[in-house]
Rosetta silent file (secondary structure, phi, psi, omega in degrees, C-alpha in Angstrom):
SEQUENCE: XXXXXXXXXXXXXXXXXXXXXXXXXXXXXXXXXXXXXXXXXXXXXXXXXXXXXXXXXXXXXXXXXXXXXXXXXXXXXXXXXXXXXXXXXXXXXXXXXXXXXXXXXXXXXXXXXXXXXXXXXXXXXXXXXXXXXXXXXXXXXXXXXXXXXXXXXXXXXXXXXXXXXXXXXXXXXXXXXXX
SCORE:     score description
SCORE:     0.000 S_00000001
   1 L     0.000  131.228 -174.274   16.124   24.212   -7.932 S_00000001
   2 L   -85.974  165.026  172.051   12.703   23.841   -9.876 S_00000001
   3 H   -28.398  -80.775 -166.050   11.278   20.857  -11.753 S_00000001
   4 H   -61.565  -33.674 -178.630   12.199   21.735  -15.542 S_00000001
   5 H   -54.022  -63.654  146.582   16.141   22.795  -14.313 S_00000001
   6 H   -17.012  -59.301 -162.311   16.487   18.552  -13.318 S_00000001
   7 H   -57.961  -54.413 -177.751   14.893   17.580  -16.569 S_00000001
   8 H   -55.639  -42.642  165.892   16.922   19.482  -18.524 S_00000001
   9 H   -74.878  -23.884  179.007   20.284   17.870  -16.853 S_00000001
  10 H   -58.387  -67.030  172.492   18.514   14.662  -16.629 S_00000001
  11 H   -50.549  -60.740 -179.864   17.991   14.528  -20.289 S_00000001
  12 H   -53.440  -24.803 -171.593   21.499   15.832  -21.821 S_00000001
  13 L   -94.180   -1.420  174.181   23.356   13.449  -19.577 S_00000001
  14 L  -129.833  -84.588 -143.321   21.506   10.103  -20.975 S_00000001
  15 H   -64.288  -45.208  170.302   19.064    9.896  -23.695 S_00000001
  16 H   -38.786  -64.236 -172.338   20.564   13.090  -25.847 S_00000001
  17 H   -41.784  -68.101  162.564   24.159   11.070  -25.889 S_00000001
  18 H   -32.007  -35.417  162.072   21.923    8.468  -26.995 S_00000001
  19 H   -86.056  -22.476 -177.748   19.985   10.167  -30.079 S_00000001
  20 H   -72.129  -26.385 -154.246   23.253   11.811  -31.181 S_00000001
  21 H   -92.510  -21.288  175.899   24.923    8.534  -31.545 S_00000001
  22 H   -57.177  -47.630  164.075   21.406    7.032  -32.981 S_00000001
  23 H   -41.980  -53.292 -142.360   21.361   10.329  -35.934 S_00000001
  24 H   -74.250  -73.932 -174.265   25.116    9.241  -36.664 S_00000001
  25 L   -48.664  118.890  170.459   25.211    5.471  -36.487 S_00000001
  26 L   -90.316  130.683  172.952   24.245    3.446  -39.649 S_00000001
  27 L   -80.583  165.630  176.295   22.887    0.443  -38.424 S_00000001
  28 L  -108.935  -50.248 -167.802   24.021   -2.984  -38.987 S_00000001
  29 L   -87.491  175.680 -176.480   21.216   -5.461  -37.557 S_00000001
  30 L   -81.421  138.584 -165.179   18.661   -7.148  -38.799 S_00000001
  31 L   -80.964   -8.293 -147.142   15.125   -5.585  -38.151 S_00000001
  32 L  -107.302   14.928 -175.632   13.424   -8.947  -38.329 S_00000001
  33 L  -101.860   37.191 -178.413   14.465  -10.559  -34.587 S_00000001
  34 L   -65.721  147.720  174.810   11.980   -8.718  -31.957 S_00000001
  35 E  -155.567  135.007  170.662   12.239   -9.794  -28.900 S_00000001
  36 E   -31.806  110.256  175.473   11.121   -8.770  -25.011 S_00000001
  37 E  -120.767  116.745  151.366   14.368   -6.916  -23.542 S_00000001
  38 E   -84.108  147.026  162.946   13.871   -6.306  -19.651 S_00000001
  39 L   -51.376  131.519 -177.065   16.184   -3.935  -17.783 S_00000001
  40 L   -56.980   -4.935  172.336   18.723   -6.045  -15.785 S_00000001
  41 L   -70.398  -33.511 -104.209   16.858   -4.030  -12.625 S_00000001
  42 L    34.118   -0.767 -172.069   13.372   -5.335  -13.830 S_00000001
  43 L   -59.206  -12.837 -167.622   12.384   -1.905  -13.637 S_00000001
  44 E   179.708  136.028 -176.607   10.724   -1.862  -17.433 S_00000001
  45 E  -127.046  154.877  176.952   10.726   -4.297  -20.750 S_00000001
  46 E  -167.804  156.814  167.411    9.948   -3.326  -24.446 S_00000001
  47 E  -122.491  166.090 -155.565   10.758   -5.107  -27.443 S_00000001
  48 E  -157.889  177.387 -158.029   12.890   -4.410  -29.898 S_00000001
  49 L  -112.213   -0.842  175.966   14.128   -5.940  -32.852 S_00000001
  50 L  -135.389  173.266  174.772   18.231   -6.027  -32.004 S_00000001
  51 L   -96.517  107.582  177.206   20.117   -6.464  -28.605 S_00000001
  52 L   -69.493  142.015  153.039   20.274   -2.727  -27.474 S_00000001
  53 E   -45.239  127.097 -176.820   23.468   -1.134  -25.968 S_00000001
  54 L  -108.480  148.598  151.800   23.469    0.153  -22.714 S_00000001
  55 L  -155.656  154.798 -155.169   24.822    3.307  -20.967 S_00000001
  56 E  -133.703  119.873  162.949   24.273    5.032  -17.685 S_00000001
  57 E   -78.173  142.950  164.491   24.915    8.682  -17.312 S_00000001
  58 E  -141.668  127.079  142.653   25.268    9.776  -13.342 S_00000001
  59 E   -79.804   94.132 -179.176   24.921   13.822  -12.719 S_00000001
  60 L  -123.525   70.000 -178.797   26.013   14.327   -9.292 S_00000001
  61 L  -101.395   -6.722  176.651   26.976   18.279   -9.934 S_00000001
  62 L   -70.079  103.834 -169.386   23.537   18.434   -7.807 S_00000001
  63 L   -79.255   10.262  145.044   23.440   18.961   -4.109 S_00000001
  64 L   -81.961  -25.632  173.748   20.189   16.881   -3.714 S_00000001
  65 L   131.440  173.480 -171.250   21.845   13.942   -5.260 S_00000001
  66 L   -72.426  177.444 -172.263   22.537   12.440   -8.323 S_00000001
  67 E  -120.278  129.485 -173.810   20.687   12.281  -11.744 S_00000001
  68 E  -121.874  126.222  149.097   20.764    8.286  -13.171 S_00000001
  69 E  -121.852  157.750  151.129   19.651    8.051  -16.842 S_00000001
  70 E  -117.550  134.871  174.633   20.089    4.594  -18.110 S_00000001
  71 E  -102.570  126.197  178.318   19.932    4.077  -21.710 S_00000001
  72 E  -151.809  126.475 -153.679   19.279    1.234  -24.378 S_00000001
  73 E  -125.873  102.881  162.910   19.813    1.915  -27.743 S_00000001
  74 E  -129.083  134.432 -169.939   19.256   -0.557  -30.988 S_00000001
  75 E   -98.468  117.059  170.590   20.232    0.707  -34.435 S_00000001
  76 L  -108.412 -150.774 -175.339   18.428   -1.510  -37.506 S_00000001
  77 L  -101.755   -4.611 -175.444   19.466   -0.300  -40.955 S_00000001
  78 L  -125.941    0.678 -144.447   16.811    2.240  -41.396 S_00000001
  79 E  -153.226  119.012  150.572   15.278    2.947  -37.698 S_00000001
  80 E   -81.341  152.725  129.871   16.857    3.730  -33.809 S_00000001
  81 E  -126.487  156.036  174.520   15.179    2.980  -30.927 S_00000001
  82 E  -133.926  164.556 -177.841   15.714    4.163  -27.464 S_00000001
  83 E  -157.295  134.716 -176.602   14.332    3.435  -24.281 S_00000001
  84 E  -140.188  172.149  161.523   15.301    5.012  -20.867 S_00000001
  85 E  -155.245  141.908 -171.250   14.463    5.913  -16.829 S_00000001
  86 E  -134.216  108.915 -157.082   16.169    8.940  -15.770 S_00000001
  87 E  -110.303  149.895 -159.192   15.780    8.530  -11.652 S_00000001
  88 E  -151.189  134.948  163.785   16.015   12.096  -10.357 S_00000001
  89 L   -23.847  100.501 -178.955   16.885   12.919   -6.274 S_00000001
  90 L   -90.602   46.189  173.748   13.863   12.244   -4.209 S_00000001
  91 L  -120.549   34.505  150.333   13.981   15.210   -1.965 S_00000001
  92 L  -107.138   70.389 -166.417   13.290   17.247   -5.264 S_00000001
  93 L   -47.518  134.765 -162.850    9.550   17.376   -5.715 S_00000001
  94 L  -124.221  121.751  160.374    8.809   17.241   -9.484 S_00000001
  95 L   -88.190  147.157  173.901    5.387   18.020  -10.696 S_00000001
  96 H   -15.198  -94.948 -144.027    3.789   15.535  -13.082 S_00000001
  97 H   -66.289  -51.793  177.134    2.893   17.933  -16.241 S_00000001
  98 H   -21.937  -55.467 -162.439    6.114   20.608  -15.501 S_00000001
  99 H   -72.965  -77.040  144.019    8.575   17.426  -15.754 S_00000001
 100 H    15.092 -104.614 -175.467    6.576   16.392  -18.433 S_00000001
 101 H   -43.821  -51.277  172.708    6.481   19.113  -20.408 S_00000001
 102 H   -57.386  -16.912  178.887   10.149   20.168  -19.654 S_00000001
 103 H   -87.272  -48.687  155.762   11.277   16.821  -20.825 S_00000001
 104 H   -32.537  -67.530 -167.362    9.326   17.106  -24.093 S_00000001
 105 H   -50.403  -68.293  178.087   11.017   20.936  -24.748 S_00000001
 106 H   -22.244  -53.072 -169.822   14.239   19.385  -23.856 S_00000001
 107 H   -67.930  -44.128 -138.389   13.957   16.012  -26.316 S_00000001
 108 H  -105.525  -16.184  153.276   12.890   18.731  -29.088 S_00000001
 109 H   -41.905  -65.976  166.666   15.639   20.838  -28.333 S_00000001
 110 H   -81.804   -0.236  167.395   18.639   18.384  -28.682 S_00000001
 111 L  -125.004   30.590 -172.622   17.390   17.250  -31.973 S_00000001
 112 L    26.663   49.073 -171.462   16.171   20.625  -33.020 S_00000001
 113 L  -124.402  159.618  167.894   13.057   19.319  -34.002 S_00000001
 114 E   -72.039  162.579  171.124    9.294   20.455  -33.728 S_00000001
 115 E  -103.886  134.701  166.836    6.358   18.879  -32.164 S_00000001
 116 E   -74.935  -58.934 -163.004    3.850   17.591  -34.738 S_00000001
 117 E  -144.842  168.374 -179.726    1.521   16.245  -32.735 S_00000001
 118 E  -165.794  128.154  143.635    1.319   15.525  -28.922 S_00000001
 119 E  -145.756  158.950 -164.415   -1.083   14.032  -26.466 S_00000001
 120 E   -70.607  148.093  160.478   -1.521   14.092  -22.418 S_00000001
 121 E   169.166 -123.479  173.248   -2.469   10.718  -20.896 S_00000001
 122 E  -134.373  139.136  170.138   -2.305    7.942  -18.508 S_00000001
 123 L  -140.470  114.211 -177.854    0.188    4.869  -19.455 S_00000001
 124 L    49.880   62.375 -173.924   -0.334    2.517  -17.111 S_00000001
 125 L    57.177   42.861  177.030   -2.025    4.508  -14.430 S_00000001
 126 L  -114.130  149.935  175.749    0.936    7.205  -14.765 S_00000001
 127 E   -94.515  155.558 -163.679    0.711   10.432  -16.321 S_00000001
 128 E  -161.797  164.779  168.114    2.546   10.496  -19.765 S_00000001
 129 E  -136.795  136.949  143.085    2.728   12.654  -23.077 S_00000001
 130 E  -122.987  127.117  175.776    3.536   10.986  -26.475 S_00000001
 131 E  -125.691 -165.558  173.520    4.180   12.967  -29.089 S_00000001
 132 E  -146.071  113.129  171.868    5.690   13.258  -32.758 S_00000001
 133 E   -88.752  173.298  169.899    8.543   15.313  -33.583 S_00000001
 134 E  -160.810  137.283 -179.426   10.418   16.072  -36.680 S_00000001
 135 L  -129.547 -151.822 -169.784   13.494   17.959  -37.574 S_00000001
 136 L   -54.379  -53.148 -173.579   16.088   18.529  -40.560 S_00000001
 137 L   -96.355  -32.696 -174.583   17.184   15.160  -40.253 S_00000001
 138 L  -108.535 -177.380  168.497   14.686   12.687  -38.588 S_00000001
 139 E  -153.948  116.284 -160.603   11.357   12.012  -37.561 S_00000001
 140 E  -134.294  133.582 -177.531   10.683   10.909  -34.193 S_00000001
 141 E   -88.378  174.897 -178.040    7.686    9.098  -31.705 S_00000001
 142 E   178.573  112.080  149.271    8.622    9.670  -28.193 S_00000001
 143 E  -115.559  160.661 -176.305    6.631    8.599  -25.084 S_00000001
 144 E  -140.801   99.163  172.962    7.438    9.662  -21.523 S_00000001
 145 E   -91.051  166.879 -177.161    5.948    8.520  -18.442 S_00000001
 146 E  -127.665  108.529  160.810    6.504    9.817  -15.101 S_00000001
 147 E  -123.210  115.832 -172.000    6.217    8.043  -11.511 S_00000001
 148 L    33.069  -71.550  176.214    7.188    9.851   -8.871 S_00000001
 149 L  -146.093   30.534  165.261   10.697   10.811   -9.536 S_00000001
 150 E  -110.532  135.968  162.817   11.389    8.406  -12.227 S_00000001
 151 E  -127.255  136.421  173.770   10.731    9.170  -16.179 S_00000001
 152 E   -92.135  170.536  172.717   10.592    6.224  -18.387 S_00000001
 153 E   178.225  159.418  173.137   10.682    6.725  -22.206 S_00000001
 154 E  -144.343  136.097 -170.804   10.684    5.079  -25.729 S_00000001
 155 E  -128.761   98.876 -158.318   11.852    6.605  -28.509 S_00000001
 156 E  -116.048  140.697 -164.230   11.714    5.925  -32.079 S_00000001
 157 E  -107.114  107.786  158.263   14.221    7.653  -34.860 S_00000001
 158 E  -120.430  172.436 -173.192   13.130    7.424  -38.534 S_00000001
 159 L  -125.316   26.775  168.983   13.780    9.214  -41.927 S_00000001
 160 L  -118.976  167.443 -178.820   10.761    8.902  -43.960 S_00000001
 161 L   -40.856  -70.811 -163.537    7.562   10.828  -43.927 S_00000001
 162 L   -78.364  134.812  172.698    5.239    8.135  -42.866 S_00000001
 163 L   -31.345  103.349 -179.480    6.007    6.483  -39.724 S_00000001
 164 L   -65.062  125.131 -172.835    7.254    2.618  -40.004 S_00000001
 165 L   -25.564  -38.221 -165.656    4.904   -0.393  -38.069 S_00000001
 166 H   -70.215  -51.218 -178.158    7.968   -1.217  -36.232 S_00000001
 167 H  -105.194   41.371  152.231    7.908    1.874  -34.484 S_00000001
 168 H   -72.322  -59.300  168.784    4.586    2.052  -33.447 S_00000001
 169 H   -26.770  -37.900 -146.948    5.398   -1.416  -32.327 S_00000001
 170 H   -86.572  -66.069 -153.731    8.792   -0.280  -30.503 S_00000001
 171 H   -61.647  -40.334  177.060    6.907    2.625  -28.702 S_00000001
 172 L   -48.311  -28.099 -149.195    3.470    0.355  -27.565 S_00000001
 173 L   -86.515   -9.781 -177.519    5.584   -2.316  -26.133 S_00000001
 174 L   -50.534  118.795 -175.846    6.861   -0.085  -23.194 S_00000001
 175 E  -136.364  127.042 -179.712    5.863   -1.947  -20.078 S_00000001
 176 E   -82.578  124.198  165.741    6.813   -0.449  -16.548 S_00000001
 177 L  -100.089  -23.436  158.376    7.404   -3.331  -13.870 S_00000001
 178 L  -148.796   86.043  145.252    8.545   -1.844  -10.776 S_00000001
 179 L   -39.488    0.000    0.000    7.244    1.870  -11.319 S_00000001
């Protein structure tokens, strides 16, 4: 099974659930309480401005092993964020930019949105793309790093043209801790 076929199940079974309910959901909390949220692994911290929801997708229709996304989701009254790792079988060799790339199409896919703008680059000596999509309903930052058969990600959902500080803020703060 190639690279982009994983991504694609990787993706639908965590972070997608996660933007649909992010579109849908009118938020409730207050934007003005950031604070450092680590994964209860340590694996990665960001900060965010509500106490995000968690949920863990497992894919085990795969006969390499399962697909883990973990999710964490906070809804403000105007803004989502999201923040995943999607751990993928590691007897499946993924290349960097394929996975990459395939994760992007994938992201842009379930929210039928376009890529604006996009660049390749290293986040925290990992290869990564951030881009900026936008569809019918949203407008969305997205970065995605990749180490070895883990992809990390931050996401940010908004509905106005220009992008809000907080989710420059949301997306910067991504910090991988045990890559």
């Amino acid at each position: 099974m190639n690279a982009p076929m994983f991504s694609r199940f990787g993706f639908k079974s965590g972070l997608a659930a996660s933007l649909a309910l992010a579109l849908t959901a009118g938020g409730q909390q207050n934007s003005g309480d950031w604070h450092t949220f680590t994964d209860p692994t340590g694996r990665f911290s960001f900060l965010v401005p509500a106490e995000p929801k968690h949920q863990t997708q497992k894919d085990e229709s795969h006969t390499e092993g399962p697909i883990v996304t973990d999710t964490y989701v906070a809804n403000t009254q105007s803004n989502a964020f999201i923040a995943g790792l999607t751990q993928y079988p590691p007897s499946v060799p993924l290349d960097d930019q394929q996975e990459l790339t395939a994760d992007r199409d994938n992201f842009n896919k379930e929210v039928n949105g376009t890529v604006v703008s996009e660049e390749r680059r290293q986040y925290g000596g990992f290869p990564a793309v951030e881009f900026k999509s936008k569809s019918e309903q949203a407008h969305f930052h997205a970065l995605m790093v990749k180490t070895d058969h883990r992809v990390y990600c931050a996401v940010t959902v908004y509905k106005t043209a220009d992008e809000p500080v907080e989710c420059t803020r949301f997306i910067s703060s991504l910090k991988l801790i045990k890559p």
